[in-house]
C-alpha positions in Angstrom: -111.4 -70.9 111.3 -109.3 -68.3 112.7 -108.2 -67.4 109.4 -111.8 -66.8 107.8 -112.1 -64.4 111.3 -109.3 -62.6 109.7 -110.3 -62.6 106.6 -113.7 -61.4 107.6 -112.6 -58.5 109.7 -109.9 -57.3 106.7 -113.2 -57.2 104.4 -114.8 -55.1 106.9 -112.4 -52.8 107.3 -112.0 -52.3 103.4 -115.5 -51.9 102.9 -115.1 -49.1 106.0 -112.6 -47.1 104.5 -114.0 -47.2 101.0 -117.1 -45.8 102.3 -115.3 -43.2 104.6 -113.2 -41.9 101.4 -116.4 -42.2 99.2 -118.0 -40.2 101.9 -114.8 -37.6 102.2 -114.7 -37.3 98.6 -118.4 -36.7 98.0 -118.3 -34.2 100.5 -115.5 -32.7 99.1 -116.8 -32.9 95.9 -120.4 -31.3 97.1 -118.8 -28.8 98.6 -116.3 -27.8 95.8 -119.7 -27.9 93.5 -121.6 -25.2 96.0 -118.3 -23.6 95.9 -117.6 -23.4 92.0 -121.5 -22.5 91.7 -120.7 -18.6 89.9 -121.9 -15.7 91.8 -124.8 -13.4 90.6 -124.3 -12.1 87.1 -124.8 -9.0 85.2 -126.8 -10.2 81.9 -127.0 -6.7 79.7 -124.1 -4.0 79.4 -124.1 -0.5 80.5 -124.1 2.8 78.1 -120.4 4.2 77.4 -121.2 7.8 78.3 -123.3 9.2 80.7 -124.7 12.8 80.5 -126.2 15.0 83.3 -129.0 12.5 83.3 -129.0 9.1 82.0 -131.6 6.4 82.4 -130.4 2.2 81.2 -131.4 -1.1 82.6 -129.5 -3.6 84.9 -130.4 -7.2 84.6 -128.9 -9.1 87.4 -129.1 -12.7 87.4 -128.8 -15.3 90.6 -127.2 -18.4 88.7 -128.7 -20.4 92.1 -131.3 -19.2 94.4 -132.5 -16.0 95.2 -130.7 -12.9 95.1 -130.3 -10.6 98.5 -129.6 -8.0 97.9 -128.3 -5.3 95.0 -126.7 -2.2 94.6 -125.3 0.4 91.4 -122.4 2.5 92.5 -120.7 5.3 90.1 -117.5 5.2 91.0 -114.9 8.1 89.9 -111.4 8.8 91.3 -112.6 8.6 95.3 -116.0 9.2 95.4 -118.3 6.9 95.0 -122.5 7.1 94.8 -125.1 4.2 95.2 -127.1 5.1 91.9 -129.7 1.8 92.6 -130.4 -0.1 95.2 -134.1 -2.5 95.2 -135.8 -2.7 98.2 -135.3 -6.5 99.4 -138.8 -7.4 99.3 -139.0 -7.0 94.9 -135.6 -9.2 94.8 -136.1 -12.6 93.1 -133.8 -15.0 91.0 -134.0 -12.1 88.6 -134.3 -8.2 88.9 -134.5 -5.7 85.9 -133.3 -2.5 88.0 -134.0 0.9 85.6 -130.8 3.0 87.0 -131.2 7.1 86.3 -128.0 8.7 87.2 -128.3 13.0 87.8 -124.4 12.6 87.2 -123.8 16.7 87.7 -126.5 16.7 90.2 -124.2 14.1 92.4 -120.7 16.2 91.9 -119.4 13.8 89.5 -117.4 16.1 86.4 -116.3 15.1 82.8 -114.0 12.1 82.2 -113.4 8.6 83.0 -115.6 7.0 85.5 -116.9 3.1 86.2 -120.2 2.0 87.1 -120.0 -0.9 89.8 -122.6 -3.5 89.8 -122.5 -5.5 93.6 -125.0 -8.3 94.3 -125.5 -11.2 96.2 -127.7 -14.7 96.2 -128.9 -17.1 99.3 -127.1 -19.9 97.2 -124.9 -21.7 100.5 -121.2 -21.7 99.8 -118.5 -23.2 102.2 -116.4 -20.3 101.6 -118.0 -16.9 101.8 -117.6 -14.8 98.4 -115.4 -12.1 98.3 -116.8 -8.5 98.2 -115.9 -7.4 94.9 -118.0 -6.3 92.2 -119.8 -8.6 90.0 -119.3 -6.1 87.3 -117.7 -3.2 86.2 -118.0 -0.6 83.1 -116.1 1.8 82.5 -118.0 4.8 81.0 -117.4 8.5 80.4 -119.1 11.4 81.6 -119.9 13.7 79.3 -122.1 17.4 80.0 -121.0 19.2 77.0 -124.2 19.1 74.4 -124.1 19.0 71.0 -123.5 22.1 68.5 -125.6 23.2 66.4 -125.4 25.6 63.7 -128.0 27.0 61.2 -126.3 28.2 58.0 -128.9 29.3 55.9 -132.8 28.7 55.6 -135.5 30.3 53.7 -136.4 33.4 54.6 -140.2 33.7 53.3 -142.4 30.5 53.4 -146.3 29.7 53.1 -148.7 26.9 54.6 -148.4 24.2 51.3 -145.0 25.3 50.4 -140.9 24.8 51.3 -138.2 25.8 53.6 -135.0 24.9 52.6 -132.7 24.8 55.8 -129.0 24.1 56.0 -127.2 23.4 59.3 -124.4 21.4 60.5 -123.8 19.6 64.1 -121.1 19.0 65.7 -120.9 15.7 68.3 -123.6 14.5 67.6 -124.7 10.7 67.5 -127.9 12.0 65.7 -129.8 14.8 65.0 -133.6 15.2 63.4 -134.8 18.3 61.7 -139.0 18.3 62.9 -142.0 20.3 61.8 -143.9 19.9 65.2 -144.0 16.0 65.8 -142.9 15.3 62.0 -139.4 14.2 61.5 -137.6 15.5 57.9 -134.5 13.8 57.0 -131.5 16.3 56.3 -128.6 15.3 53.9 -124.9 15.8 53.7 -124.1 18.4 51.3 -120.8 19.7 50.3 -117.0 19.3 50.9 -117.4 16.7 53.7 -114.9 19.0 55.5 -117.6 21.5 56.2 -120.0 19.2 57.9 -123.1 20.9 56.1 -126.4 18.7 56.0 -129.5 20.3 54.1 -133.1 19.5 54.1 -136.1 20.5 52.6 -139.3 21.0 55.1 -142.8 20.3 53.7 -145.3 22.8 55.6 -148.6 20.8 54.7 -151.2 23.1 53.3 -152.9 23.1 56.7 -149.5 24.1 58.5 -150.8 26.1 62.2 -148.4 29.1 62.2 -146.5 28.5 65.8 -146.0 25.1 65.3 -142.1 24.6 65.7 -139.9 23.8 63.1 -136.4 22.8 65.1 -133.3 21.1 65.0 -132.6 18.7 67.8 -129.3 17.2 68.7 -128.5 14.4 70.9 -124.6 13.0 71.5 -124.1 9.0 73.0 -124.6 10.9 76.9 -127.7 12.3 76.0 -127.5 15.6 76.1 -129.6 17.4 73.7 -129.3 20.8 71.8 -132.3 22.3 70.1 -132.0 25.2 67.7 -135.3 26.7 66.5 -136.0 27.9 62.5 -136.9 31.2 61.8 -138.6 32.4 58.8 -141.1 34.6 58.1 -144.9 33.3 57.2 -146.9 34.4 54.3 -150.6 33.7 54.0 -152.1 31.6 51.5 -155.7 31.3 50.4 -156.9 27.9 49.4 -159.6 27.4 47.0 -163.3 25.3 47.7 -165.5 23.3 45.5 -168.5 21.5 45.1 -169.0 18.6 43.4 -172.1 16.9 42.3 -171.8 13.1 42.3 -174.4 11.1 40.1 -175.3 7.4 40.0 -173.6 7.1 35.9 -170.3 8.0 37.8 -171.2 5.6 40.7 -171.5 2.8 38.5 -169.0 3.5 36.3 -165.9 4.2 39.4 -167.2 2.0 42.3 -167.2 -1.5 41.2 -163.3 -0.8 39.6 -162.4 0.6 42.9 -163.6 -1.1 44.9 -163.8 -4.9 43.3 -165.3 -6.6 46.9 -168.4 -4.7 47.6 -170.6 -7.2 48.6 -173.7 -6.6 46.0 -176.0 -5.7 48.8 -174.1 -2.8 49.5 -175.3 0.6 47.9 -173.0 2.2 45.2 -173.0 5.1 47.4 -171.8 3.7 50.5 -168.7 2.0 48.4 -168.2 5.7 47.0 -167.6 6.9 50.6 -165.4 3.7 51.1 -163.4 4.7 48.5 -163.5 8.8 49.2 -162.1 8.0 53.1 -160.4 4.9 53.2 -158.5 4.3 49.9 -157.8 8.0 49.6 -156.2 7.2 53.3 -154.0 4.4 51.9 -153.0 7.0 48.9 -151.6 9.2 51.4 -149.9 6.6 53.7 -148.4 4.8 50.1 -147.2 8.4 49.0 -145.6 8.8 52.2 -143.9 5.2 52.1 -142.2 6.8 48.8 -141.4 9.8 49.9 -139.2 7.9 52.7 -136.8 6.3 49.6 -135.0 9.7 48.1 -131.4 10.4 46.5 -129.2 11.9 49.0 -128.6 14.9 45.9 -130.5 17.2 44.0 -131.3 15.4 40.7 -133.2 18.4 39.2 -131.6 21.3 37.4 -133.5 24.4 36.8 -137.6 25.0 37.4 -140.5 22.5 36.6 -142.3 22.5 34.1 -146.1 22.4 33.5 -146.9 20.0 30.4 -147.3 22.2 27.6 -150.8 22.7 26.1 -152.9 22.0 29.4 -155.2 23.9 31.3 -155.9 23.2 35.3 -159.2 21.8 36.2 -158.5 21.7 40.2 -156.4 23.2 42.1 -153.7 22.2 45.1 -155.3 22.1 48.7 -158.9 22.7 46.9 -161.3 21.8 50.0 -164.4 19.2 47.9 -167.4 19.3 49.6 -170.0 16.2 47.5 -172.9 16.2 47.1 -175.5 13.6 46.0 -179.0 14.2 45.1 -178.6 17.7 46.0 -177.1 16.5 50.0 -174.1 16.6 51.8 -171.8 13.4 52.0 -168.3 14.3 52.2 -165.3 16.4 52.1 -161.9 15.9 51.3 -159.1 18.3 50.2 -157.4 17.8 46.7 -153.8 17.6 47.2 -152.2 18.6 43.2 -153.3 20.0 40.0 -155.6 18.4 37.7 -154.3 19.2 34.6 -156.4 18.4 30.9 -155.5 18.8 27.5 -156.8 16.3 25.0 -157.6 12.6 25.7 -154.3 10.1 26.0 -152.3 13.0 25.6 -148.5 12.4 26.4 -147.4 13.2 30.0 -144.0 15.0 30.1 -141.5 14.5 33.2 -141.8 17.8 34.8 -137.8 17.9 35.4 -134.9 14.9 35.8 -135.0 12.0 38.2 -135.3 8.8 38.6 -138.7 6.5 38.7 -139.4 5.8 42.0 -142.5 3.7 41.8 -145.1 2.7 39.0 -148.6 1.0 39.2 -151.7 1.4 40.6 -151.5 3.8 43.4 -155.3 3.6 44.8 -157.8 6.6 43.7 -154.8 8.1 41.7 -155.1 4.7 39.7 -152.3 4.1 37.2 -149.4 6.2 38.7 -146.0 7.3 38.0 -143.9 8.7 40.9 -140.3 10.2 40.2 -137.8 11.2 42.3 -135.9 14.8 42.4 -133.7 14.1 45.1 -133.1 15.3 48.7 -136.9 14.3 49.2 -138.6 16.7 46.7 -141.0 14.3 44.2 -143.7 14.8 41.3 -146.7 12.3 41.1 -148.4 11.8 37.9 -151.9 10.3 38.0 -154.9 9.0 36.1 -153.0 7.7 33.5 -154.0 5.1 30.7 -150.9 3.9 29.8 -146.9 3.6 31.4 -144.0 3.7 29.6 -141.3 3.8 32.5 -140.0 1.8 35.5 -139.0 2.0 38.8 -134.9 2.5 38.6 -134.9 4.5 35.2 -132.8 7.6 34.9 -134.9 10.0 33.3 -134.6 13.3 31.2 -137.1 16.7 32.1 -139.9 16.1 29.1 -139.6 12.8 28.5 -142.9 10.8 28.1 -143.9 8.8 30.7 -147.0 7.2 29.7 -150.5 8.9 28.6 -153.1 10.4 30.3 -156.3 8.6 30.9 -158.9 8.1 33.3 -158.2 5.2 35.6 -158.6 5.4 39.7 -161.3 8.5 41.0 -160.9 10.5 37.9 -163.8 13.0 36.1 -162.9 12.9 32.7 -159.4 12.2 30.8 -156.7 14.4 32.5 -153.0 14.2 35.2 -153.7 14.3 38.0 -150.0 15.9 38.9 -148.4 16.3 42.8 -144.9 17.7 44.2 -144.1 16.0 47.4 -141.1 16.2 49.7 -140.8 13.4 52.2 -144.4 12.5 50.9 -146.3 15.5 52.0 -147.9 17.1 49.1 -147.1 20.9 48.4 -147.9 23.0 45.8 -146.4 23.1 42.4 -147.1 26.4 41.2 -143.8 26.9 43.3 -141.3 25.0 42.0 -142.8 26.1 38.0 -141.4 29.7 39.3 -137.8 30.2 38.2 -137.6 33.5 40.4 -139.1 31.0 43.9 -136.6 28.9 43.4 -133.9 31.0 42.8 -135.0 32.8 45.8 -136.2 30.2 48.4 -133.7 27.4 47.6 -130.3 28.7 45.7 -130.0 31.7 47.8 -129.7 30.3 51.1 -127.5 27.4 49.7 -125.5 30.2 48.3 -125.6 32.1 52.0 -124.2 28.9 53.1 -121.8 28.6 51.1 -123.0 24.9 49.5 -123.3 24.0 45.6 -126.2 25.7 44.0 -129.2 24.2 41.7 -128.4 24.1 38.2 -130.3 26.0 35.8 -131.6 28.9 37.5 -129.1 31.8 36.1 -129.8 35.2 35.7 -133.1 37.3 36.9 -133.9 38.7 39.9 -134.9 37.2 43.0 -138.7 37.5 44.3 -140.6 39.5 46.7 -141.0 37.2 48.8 -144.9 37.1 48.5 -145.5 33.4 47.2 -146.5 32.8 43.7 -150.1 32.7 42.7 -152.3 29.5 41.5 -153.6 29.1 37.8 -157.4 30.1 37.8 -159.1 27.2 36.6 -161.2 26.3 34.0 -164.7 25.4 34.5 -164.7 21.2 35.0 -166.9 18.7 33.9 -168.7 17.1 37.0 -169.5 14.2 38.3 
């Protein structure tokens, strides 16, 4: 009996000190847990240069709890400047904190510097955390902007016409040549060395003299340089028309343009459909183009105008139609429309390389080729194609036959020059003497590879070459 006693009370004592190390090491254990729980952490990175004012995003992240409290120091050689710091009340598990450092404004100079990122969560520890950071990133403080330079441009330009501008930037990230809120890509030209870009600038028939044409500059810091363009702006004229629209045309152009009128729907109101919104589409298409260009000049000497035709419309020609002797629209023309005899062959108007073929909306079956540094000739209306998109091609060879497919009046090419997709006038680039002038001379000034093709005569007078008169056209 006295040995079950024994027996009993060794039991109890085994189960006693199991339970009090179970009870140690769960505590242990739980608190090594809260301990090994990683402080608040910094979920994004910070930029590698900051300039005399920078603005990037902090994403702090509590992995437990709430956070406390948070704070953005700049931190360079001794001193040291709280950047950001949330009011405790917006802290949660998560804070995206938008930091703008005035780095000169706070006494900081150029060089090496680290941005210091210190928070803190409610999460219960045995051991209180350390003070350190929870991140660091070293950056560099940069208040030097970028350098630009404006080699050569244009001297003389008009509202549908081209300036051709050559520059060159120096620490830089990126730079963007702009006609008021239109970017213009620029391209590397010449002995890399040199560091020349080029780019030709579209001024859009409707061009508001005053509206800026500029360089801007921006390096990794973001300090920006802007250098304005000077030129010299002649006045063009643009021509109006009126055109009489009759049912035979409506029923002829409406249903193939526009395939899903319901049938309630008057001819008429599809014609306006097809005048607003598809000519819309044309111009968002031509700019879609436009955006795909060789990085070089593909064309060598002037275009040329295919031979035996006569223009019917002229570039920026202001429509106003009419039906039944009123008022229903206006729209501006944006090429030439140029007629010979029906299905007559449609020459390439210099060298490039087919950018696009198909139906391009009211332009219907449409060749587009490319020239090179953005600069691009449309050829519209036609009946037939006899190119493709990729092929090299030669100034005069045939690209297809004119016709009259998309919003055409009779059998004729309906014939653009774009850059970048906005539609200039051609009568320039026909001139020898412009483009000797407005494009070889100032890529002679700055000292970059001229266009081929253009030797001898003299340069122009800077007033811009005039429009064909047109012929009489057959209406609507």
């Amino acid at each position: 009996m006295r040995v079950v006693r024994r027996q009993s009370r060794t039991k109890i004592w085994g189960v006693l000190v199991v339970l009090l190390l179970l009870g140690v090491v769960g505590t242990v254990s739980y608190g090594g847990w809260r301990q090994s729980v990683a402080p608040p952490r910094v979920t994004n990175t910070a930029p590698r240069f900051l300039g005399h004012q920078t603005t990037f995003p902090v994403a702090i992240r509590a992995s437990r709890g709430h956070l406390t409290s948070v704070e953005v120091r700049l931190v360079q050689g001794g001193k040291t400047a709280t950047i950001a710091k949330p009011d405790s009340m917006s802290l949660d598990r998560q804070v995206d904190l938008p930091v703008t450092v005035e780095t000169s404004k706070l006494g900081f100079h150029e060089g090496a510097a680290t941005i210091e990122v210190r928070a803190r969560d409610d999460f219960w520890r045995p051991l209180k955390p350390d003070e350190r950071p929870v991140a660091t990133f070293p950056v560099t403080i940069d208040l030097t902007p970028p350098k630009v330079e404006i080699l050569a441009s244009t001297q003389y330009v008009s509202p549908g016409g081209v300036c051709l501008v050559a520059f060159r930037v120096e620490g830089a990230a990126r730079s963007e040549l702009t006609v008021g809120k239109l970017a213009v890509p620029s391209f590397a030209m010449g002995p890399p060395e040199k560091g020349a870009r080029v780019a030709l600038v579209p001024l859009a028939w409707d061009y508001a003299p005053g509206t800026p044409v500029a360089i801007r500059a921006e390096d990794e810091a973001g300090n920006v340089a802007t250098r304005g363009i000077a030129f010299e702006l002649k006045p063009r004229k643009f021509p109006r028309d009126r055109i009489e629209i009759r049912d035979s045309f409506l029923e002829l152009k409406v249903p193939e343009l526009l395939p899903q009128r319901p049938p309630s729907q008057p001819l008429l109101e599809g014609f306006l459909v097809i005048n607003r919104d598809q000519r819309r589409e044309a111009e968002a298409q031509k700019r879609k183009i436009g955006s795909k260009t060789a990085p070089e000049p593909l064309w060598e000497g002037p275009f040329v105008q295919p031979r035996n035709t006569k223009v019917f419309a002229n570039f920026a020609e202001t429509r106003t139609y009419y039906y039944q002797g009123r008022e229903i629209d206006s729209q501006v023309h944006y090429g030439f429309d140029l007629a010979s005899t029906k299905q007559s062959p449609v020459p390439a108007a210099n060298r490039g390389v087919v950018a696009f073929t198909g139906a391009l909306s009211i332009y219907g079956n449409a060749v587009v080729l490319d020239h090179g540094l953005g600069l691009q000739t449309l050829y519209g209306h036609l009946s037939s194609i006899e190119v493709k998109v990729g092929d090299k091609i030669a100034k005069g060879q045939e690209l297809g036959r004119s016709g009259t497919t998309g919003l055409a009046i009779g059998d004729h090419i309906h014939y653009e020059t774009l850059v970048n997709g906005i539609s200039i006038t051609p009568v320039e680039w026909w001139d020898a003497k412009w483009i000797r002038d407005r494009i070889n001379l100032p890529l002679r000034t700055a000292g970059l590879p001229e266009i081929k093709g253009l030797e001898g005569g003299t340069a122009s007078d800077g007033e811009p070459p005039r429009a064909p008169r047109p012929v009489r056209r057959r209406r609507a």
